[in-house]
C-alpha positions in Angstrom: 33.7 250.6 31.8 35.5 251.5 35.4 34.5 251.5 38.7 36.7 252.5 42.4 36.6 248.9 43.7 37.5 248.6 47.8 38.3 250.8 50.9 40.8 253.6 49.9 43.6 254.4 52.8 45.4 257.3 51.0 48.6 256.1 52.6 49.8 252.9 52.3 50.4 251.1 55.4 53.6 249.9 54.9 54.5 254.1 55.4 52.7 254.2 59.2 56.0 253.8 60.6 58.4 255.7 58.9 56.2 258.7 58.6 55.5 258.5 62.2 59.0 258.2 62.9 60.4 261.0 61.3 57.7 263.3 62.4 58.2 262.5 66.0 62.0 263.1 66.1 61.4 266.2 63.7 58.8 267.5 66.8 61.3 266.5 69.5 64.3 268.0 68.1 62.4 271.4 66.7 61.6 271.3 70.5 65.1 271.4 72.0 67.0 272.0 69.6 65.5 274.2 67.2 63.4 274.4 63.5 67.1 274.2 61.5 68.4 271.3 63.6 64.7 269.3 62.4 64.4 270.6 59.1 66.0 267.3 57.3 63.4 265.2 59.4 60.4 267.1 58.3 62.0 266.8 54.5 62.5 263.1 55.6 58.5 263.0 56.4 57.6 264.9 53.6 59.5 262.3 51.5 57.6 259.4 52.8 54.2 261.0 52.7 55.1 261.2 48.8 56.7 257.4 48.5 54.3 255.6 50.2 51.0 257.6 48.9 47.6 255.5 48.0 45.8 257.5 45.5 42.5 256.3 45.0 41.7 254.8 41.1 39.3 253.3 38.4 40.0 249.8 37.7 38.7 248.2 34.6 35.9 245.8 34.3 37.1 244.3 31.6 37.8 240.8 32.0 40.3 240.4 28.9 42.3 243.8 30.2 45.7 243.5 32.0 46.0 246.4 34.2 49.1 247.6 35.2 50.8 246.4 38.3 52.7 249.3 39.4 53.4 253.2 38.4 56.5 254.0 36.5 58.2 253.7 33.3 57.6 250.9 30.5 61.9 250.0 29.7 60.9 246.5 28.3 58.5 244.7 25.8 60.0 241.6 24.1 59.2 237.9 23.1 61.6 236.2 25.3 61.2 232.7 27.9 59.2 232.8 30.9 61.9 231.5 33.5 58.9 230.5 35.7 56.6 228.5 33.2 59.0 227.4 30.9 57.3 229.0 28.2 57.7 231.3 25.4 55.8 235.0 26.5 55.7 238.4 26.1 57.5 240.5 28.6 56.2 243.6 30.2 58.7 245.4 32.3 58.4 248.6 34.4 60.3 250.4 36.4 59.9 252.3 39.3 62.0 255.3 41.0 61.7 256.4 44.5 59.0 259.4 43.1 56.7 256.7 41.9 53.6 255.1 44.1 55.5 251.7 45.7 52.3 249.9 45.5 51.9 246.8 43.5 48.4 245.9 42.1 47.0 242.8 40.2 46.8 243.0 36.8 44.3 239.8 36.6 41.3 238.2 37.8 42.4 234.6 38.6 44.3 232.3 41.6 47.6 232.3 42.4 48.9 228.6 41.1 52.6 229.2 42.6 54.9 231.5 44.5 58.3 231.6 44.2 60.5 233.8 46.3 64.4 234.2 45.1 67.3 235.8 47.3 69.6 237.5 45.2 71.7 240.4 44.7 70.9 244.6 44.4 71.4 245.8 40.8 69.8 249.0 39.6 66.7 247.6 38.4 66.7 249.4 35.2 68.9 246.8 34.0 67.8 243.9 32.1 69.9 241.7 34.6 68.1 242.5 37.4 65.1 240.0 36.2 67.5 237.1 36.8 69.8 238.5 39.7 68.4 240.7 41.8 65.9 239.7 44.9 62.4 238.4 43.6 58.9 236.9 44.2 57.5 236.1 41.3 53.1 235.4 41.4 52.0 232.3 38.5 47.8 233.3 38.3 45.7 230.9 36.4 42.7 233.5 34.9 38.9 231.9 35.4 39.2 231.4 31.3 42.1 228.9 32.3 45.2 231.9 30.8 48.3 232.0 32.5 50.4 235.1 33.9 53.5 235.9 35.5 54.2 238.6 37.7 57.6 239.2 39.2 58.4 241.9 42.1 62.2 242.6 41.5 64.1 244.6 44.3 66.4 247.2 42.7 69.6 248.8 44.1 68.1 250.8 47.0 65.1 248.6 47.6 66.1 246.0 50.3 62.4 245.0 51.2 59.9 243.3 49.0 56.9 242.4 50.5 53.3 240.2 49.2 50.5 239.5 50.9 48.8 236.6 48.5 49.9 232.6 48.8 49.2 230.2 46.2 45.6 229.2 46.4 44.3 232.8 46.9 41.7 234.2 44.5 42.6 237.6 43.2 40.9 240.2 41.2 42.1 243.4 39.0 43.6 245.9 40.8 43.9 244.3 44.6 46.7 245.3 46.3 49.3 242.3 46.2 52.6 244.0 47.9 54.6 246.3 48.1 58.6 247.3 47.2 60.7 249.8 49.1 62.2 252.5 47.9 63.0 252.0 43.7 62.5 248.8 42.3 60.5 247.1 38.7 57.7 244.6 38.3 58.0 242.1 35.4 55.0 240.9 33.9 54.9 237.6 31.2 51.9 237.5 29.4 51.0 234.5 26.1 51.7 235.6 22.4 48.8 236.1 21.6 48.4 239.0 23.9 47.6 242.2 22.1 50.4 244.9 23.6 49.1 248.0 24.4 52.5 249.5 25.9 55.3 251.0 24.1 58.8 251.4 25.8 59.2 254.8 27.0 55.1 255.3 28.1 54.4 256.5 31.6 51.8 253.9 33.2 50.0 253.7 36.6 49.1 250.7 38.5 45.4 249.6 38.7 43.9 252.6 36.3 46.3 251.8 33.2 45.3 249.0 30.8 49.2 247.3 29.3 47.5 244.9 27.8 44.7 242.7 26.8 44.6 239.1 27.2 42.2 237.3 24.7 39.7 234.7 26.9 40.2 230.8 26.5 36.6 230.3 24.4 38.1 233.5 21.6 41.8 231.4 21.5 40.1 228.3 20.6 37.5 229.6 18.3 
């Protein structure tokens, strides 16, 4: 079962600027200068309508689903440590290039325990290196069942701005908007083992309509 949950904006806010911006010096140059002198702008515009689009989608009702946090391409599922928790998990990676929608959703309903933001360095983020190197914020949300999830926002080699709008001690649900990454990054998600996998490396996902996962409830673990 799916439902459109909240106000949809078609453009991401985080876009305002830049696609104002290069539609205003496109005008003003076309003006003086002439169509050929502003064509790059208007491609520049065009370009940003695409990156930072808002396309309206189902979200699942499901409270054992994981949806997925952001569009792109699965390039990692493995057992391997939470660096966060300190825990052995199940690691969800996807990566995102500068065609893909930027926003970054949710995958849980819960309360954000911890936040952690790390400085770092610009790798592509298509490497497995990047997890541990490159810029981050990584999310620790406790589920109502009392399940615990990681989700990391990792800046890539052209992404220089990652931005998230939730502190530790805000209440989340599946599919809110969280933040936001600029211009090609990935999201790491660490799930328990006992999460049943839906993804396969190589799958095309999209943030909030996609289910990656599903995430057995605390009263079905101890059962």
């Amino acid at each position: 079962m799916q439902n459109i949950a909240g106000s949809h904006r078609w453009i991401a806010r985080e876009g305002w600027p830049f696609i104002l911006l290069f539609a205003a010096a496109a005008i003003l140059i076309q003006v003086f200068l002439g169509f050929w002198w502003a064509l790059p702008l208007y491609v520049l515009t065009a370009f940003s309508i695409n990156f930072f689009r808002d396309p309206a989608r189902p979200v699942s009702t499901d409270p054992e689903a994981v949806v997925c946090p952001a569009d792109g391409k699965v390039i990692l599922v493995e057992q391997t440590q939470d660096p966060y928790l300190k825990r052995d998990a199940i690691k969800i990676s996807i990566f995102m290039n500068v065609f893909d929608v930027h926003i970054n959703r949710m995958p849980i309903n819960g309360q954000i325990r911890e936040r952690w933001y790390h400085p770092g360095r610009f790798f592509n983020a298509a490497l497995n290196k990047a997890s541990l190197e490159n810029e981050r914020n990584a999310l620790w949300v406790r589920t109502p069942a009392g399940r615990d999830v990681t989700v990391v926002q990792v800046a890539g080699l052209v992404a220089r701005r990652i931005l998230c709008y939730v502190q530790a001690g805000d209440a989340v649900s599946q599919g809110d908007r969280f933040g936001f990454i600029r211009f090609g990054s990935r999201v790491d998600t660490f799930l328990p083992l006992d999460t049943e996998v839906l993804v396969s490396v190589g799958d095309r996902v999209r943030s909030r309509q996609d289910v990656i996962a599903r995430l057995p409830m605390a009263d079905r673990v101890n059962a």
